[in-house]
VOVO-298661 format. One line per 3 residues: their letters; for each residue x, z, y of N, C-alpha, C. Coordinates in nm, 3 decimals. Each point is the difference from the previous one (the first is absolute). Last residue first. Layout:
! VOVO-298661
a = X Z Y X Z Y X Z Y; ... $
//
This chain:
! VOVO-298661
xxx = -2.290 -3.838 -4.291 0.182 0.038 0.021 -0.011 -0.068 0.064; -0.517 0.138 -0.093 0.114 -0.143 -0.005 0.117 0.074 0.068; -0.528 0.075 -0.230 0.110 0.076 0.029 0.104 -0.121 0.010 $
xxx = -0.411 -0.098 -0.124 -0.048 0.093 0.149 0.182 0.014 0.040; -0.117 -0.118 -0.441 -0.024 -0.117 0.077 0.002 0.046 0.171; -0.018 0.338 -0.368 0.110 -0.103 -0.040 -0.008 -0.094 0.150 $
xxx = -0.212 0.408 -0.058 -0.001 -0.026 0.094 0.087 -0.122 -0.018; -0.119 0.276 -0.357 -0.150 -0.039 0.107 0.037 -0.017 0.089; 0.377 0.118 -0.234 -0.055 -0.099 -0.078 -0.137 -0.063 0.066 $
xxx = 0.259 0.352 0.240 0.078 -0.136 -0.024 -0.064 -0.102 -0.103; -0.191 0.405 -0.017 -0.013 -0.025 0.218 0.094 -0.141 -0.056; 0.004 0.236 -0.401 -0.090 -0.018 0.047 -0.070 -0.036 0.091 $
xxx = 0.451 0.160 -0.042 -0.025 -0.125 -0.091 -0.093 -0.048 0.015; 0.034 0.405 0.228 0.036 -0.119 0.056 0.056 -0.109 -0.074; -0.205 0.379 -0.192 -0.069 -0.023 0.127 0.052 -0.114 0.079 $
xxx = 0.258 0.186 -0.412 -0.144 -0.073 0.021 -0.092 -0.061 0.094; 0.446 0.266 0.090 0.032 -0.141 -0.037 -0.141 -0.044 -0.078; -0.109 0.402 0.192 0.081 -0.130 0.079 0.022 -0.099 -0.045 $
xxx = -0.096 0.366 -0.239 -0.095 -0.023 0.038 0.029 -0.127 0.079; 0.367 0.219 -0.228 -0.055 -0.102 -0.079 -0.164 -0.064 0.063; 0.303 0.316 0.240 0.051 -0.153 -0.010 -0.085 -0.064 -0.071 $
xxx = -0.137 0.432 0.057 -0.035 -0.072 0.129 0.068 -0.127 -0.045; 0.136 0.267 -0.304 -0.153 0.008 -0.007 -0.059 -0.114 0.107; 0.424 0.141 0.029 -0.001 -0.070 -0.084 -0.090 -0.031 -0.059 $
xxx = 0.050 0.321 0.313 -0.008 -0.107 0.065 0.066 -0.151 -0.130; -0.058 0.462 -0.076 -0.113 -0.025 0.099 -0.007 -0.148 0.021; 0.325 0.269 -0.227 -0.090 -0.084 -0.091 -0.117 -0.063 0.096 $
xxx = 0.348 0.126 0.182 0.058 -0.116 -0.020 -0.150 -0.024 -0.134; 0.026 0.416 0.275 -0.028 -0.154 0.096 0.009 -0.114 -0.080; 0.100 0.394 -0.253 -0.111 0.000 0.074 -0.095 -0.114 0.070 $
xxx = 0.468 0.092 -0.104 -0.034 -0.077 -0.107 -0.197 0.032 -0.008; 0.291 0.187 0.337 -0.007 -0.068 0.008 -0.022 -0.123 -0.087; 0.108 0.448 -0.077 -0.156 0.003 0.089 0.009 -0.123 0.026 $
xxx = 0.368 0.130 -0.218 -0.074 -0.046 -0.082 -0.112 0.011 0.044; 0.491 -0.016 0.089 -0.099 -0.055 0.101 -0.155 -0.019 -0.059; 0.499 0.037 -0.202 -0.071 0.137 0.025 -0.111 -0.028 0.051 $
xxx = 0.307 -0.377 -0.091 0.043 0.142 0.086 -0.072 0.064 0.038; -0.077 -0.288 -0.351 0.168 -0.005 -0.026 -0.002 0.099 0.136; -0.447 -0.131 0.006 0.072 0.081 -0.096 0.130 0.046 -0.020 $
xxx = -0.151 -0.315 0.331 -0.018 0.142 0.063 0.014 0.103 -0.146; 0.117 -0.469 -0.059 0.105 0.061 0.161 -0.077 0.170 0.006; -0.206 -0.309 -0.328 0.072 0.047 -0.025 0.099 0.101 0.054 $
xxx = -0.446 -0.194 0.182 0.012 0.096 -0.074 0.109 0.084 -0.087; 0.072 -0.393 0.260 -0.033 0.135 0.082 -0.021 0.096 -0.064; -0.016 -0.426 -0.216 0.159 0.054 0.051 -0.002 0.132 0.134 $
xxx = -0.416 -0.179 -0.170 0.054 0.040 -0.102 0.182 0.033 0.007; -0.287 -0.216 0.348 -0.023 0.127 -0.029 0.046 0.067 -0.137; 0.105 -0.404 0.138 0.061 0.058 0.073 -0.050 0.152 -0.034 $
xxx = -0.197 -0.381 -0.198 0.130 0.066 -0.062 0.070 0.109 0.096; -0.446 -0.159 0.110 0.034 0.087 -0.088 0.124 0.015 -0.056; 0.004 -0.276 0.401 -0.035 0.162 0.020 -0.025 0.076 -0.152 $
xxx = 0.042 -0.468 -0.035 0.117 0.056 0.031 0.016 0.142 0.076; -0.404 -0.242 -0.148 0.088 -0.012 -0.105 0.151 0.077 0.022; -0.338 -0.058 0.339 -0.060 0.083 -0.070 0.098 -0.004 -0.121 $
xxx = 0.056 -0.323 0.306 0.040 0.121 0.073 0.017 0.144 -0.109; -0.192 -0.468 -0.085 0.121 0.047 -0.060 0.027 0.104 0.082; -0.320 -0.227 0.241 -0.058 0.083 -0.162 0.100 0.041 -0.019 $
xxx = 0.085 -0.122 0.499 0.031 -0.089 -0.123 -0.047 0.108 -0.107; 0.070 0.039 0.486 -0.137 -0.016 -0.013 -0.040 -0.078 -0.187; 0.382 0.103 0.364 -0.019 -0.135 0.000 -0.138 -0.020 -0.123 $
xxx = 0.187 0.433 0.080 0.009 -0.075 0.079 -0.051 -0.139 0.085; 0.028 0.231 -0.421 -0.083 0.053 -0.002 -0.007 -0.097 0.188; 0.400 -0.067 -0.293 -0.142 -0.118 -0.004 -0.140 0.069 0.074 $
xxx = 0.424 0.237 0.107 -0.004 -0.182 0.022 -0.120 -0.061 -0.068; 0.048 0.441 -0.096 0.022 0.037 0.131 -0.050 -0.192 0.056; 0.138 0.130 -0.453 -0.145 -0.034 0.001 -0.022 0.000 0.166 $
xxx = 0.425 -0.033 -0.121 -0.090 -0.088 -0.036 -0.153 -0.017 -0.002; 0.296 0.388 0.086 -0.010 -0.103 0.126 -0.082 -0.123 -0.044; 0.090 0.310 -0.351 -0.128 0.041 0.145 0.050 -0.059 0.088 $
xxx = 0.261 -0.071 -0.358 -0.154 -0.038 -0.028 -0.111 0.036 0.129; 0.480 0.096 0.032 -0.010 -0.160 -0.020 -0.190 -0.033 -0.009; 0.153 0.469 0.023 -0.010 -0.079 0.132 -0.017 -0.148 -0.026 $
xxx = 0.044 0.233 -0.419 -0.143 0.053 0.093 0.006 -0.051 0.132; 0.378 -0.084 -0.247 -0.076 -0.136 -0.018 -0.062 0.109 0.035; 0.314 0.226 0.140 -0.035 -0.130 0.035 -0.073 -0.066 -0.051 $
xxx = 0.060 0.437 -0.158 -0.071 -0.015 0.099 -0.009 -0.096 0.089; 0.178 -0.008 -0.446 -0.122 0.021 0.014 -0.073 0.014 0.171; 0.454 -0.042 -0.129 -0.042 -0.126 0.058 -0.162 0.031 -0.046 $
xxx = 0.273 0.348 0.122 -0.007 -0.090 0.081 -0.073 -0.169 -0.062; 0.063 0.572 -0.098 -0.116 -0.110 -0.014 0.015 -0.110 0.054; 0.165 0.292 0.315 -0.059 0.045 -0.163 -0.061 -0.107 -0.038 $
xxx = 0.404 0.134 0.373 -0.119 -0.062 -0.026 -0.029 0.023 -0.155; 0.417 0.159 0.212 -0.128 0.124 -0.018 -0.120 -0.078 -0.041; 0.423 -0.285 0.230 -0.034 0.131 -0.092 -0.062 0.138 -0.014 $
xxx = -0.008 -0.587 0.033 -0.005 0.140 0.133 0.009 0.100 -0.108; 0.071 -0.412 -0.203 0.101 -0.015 0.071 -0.042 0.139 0.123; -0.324 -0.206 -0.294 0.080 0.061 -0.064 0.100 0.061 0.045 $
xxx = -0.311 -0.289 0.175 -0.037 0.143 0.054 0.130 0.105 -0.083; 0.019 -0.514 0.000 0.008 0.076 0.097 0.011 0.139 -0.004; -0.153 -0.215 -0.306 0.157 -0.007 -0.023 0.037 0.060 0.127 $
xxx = -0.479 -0.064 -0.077 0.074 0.062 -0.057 0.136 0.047 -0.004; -0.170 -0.352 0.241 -0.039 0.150 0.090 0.062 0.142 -0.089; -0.018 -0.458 -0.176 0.099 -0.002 0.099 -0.006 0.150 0.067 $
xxx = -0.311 -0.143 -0.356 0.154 0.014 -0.038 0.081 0.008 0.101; -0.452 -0.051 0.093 0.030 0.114 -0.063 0.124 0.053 -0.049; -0.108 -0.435 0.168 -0.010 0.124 0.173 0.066 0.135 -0.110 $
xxx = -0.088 -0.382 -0.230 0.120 -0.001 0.015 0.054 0.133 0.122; -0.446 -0.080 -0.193 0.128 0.045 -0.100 0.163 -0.002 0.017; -0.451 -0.104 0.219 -0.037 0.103 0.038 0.158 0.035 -0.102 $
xxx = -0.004 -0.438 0.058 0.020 0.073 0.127 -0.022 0.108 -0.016; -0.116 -0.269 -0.359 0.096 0.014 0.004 0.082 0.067 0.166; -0.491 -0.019 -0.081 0.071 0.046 -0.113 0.158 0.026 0.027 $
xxx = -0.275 -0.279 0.260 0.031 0.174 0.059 0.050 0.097 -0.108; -0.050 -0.493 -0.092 0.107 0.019 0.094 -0.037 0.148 0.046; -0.294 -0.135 -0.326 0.155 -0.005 -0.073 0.142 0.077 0.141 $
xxx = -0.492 -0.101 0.136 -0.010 0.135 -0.129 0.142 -0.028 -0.024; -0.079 -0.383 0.228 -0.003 0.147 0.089 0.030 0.115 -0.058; -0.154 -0.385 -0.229 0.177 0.004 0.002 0.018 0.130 0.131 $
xxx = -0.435 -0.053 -0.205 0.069 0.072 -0.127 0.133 -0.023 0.094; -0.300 0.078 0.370 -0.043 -0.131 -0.095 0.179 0.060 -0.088; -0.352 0.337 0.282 0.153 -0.072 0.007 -0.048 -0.092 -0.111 $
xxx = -0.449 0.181 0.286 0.153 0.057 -0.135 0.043 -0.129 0.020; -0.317 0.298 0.369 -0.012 -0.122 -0.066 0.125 -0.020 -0.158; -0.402 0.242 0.504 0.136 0.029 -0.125 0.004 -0.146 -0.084 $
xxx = -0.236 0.244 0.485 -0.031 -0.097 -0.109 0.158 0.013 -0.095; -0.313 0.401 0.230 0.099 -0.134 0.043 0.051 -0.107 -0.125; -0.455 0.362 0.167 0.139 -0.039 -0.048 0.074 -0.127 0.039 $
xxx = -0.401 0.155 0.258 0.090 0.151 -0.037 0.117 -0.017 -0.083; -0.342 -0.351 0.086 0.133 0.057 0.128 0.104 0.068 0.000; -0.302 -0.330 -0.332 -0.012 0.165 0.030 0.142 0.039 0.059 $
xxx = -0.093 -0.470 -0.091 -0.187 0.045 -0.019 0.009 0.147 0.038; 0.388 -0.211 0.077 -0.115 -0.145 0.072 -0.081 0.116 -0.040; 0.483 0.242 -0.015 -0.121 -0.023 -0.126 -0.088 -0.090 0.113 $
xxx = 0.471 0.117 0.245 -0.115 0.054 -0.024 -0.112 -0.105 -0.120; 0.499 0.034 0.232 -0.028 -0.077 -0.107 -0.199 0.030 -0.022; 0.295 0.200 0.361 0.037 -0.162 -0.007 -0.130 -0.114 -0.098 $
xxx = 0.182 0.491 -0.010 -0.124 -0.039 0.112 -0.004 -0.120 -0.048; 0.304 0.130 -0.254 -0.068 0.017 -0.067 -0.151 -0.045 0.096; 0.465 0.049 0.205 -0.058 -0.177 -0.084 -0.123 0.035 -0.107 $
xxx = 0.167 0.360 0.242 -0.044 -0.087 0.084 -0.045 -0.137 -0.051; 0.148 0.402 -0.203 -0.139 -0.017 0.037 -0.022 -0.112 0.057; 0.422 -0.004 -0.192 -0.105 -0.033 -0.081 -0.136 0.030 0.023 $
xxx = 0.373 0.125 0.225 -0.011 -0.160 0.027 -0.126 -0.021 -0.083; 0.140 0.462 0.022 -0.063 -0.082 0.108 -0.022 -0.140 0.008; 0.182 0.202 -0.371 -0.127 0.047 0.007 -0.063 -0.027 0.131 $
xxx = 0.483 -0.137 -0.059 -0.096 -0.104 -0.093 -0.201 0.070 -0.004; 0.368 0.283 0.226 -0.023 -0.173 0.106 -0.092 -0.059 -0.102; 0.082 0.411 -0.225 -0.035 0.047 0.145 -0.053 -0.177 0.069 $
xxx = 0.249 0.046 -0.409 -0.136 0.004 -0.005 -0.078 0.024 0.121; 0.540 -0.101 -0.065 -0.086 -0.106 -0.022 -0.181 0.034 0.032; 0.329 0.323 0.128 0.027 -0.082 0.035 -0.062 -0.142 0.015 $
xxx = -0.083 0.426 -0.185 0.014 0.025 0.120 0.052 -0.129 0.075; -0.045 0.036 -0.482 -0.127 0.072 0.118 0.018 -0.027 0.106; 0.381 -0.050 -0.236 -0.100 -0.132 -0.046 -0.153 0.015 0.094 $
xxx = 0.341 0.345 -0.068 0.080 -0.132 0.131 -0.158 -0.071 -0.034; -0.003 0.287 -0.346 -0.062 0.052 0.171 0.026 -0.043 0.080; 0.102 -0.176 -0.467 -0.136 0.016 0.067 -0.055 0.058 0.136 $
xxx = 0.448 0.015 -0.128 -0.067 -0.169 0.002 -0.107 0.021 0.007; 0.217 0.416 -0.035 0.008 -0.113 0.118 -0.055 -0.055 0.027; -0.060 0.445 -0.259 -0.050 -0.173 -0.122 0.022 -0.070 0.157 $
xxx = 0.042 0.475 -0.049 0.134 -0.061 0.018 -0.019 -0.141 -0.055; -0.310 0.396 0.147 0.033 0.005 -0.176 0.112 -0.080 -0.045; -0.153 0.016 0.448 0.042 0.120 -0.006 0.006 -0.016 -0.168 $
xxx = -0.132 -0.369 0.217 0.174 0.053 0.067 -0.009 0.119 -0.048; -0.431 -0.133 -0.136 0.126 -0.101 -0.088 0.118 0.019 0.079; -0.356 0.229 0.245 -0.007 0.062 -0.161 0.103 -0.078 -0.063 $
xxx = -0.060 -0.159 0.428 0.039 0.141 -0.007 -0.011 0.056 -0.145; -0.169 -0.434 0.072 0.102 0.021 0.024 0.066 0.093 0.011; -0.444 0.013 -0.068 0.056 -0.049 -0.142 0.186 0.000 0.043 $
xxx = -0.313 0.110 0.366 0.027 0.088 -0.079 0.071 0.000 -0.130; -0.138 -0.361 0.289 0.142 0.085 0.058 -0.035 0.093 -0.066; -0.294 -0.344 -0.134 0.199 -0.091 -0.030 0.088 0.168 0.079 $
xxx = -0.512 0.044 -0.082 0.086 0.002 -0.095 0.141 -0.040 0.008; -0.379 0.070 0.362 0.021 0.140 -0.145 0.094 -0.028 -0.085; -0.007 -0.329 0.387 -0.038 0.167 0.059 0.050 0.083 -0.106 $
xxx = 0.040 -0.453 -0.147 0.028 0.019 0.101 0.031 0.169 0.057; -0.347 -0.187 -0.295 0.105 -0.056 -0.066 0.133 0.055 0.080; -0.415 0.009 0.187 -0.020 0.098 -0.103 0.146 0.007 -0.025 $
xxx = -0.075 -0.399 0.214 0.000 0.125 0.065 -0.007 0.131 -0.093; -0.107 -0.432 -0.208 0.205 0.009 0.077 -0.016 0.159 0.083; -0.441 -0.105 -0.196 0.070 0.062 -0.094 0.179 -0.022 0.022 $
xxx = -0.391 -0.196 0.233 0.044 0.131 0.044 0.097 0.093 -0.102; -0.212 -0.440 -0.086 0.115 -0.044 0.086 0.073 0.167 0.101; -0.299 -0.173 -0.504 -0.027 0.083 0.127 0.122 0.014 0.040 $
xxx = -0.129 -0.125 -0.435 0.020 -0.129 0.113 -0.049 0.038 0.145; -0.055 0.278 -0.433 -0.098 -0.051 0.096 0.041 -0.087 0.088; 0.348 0.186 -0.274 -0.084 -0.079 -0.073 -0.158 -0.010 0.107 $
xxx = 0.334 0.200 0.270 0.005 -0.140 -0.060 -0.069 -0.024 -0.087; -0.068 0.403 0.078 -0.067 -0.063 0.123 0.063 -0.148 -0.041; 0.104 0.330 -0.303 -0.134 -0.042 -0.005 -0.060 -0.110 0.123 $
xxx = 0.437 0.208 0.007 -0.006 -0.076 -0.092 -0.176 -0.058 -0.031; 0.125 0.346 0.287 0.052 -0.140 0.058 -0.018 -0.103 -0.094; -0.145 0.435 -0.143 -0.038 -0.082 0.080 -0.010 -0.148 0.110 $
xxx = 0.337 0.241 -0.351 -0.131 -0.049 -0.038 -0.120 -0.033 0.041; 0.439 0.208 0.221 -0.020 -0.104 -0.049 -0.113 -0.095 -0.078; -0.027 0.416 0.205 -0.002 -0.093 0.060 0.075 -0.108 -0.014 $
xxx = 0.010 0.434 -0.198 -0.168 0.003 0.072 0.009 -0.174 0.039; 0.402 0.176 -0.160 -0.070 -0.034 -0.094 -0.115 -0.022 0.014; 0.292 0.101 0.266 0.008 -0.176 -0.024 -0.084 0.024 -0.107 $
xxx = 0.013 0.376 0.254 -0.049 -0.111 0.078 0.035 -0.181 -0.072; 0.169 0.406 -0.254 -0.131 0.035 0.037 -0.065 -0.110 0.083; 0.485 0.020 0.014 -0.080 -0.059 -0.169 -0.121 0.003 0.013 $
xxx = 0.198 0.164 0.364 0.045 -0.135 0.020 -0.108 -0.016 -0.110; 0.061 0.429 0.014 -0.107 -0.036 0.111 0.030 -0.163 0.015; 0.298 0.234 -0.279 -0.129 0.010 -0.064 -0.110 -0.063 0.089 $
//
């Protein structure tokens, strides 16, 4: 209960701090949410997502402060600059976030007691994806965290987890503010912004 409680306080903050293109939001990310979330998904028996914490989100939330320094807004310090995938990019993480999903799936099938396996692989497929573009600072981030959140929402219904549909409306609120806010930073900044 004391895991769920702290993700639910603090995911939606973390989440707010990216749609502000705020580079403190890996730390948040980090502290409150990748090791408590991990302890809550080994104990309800969802692996892939808790290998996935602990493995992939931990290094990628550090790498990603650091290259987020890197990148700092010319007119406002405080953010960082962002930018979007061109349509054949869009196709190729497509077919990567699908094949990760089918493989991990088949995988997970094979431990016994896992739940849910290939639901709870494409939620890792999709949240690493967004893990990689949020990373590398890419709009679409926002496209592939809401699906993710909707495969969360499923993972915590199908097992009881229903304080945590809390966080997920929270922060589906926070997605749709974001992915505006930084359509908006990417369109007034067309010419400013360069891959």
């Amino acid at each position: 209960v004391t895991c769920s409680i702290i993700a639910v306080l603090a995911n939606p903050i973390c989440e707010l701090l990216i749609s502000k293109q705020n580079k403190w939001n890996f730390i948040v990310s980090i502290v409150f949410i990748e090791v408590t979330e991990s302890i809550l998904y080994f104990s309800l028996g969802f692996y892939s997502t808790a290998l996935i914490s602990i493995i992939f989100w931990i290094p990628v939330d550090f790498i990603s402060f650091l290259n987020w320094h890197k990148h700092p807004d010319e007119q406002e310090d405080i953010l960082t600059k962002v930018k979007k995938l061109t349509w054949k990019q869009d196709i190729l993480a497509i077919l990567a976030i699908c094949a990760f999903g089918i493989g991990v799936g088949f995988l997970l099938t094979l431990i016994p007691g896992a739940e849910d396996t290939y639901l709870d692989a494409f939620c890792s497929a999709f949240g690493m994806a967004n893990g990689l573009l949020l990373l590398l600072r890419y709009h679409e981030q926002w496209l592939a965290w809401i699906i993710t959140l909707a495969l969360d929402a499923a993972l915590y219904i199908r097992s009881g987890s229903y304080i945590m549909l809390i966080t997920v409306f929270a922060m589906v609120v926070n997605t749709c503010y974001g992915f505006i806010k930084w359509l908006i930073y990417i369109r007034n900044r067309k010419k400013e912004i360069s891959l």
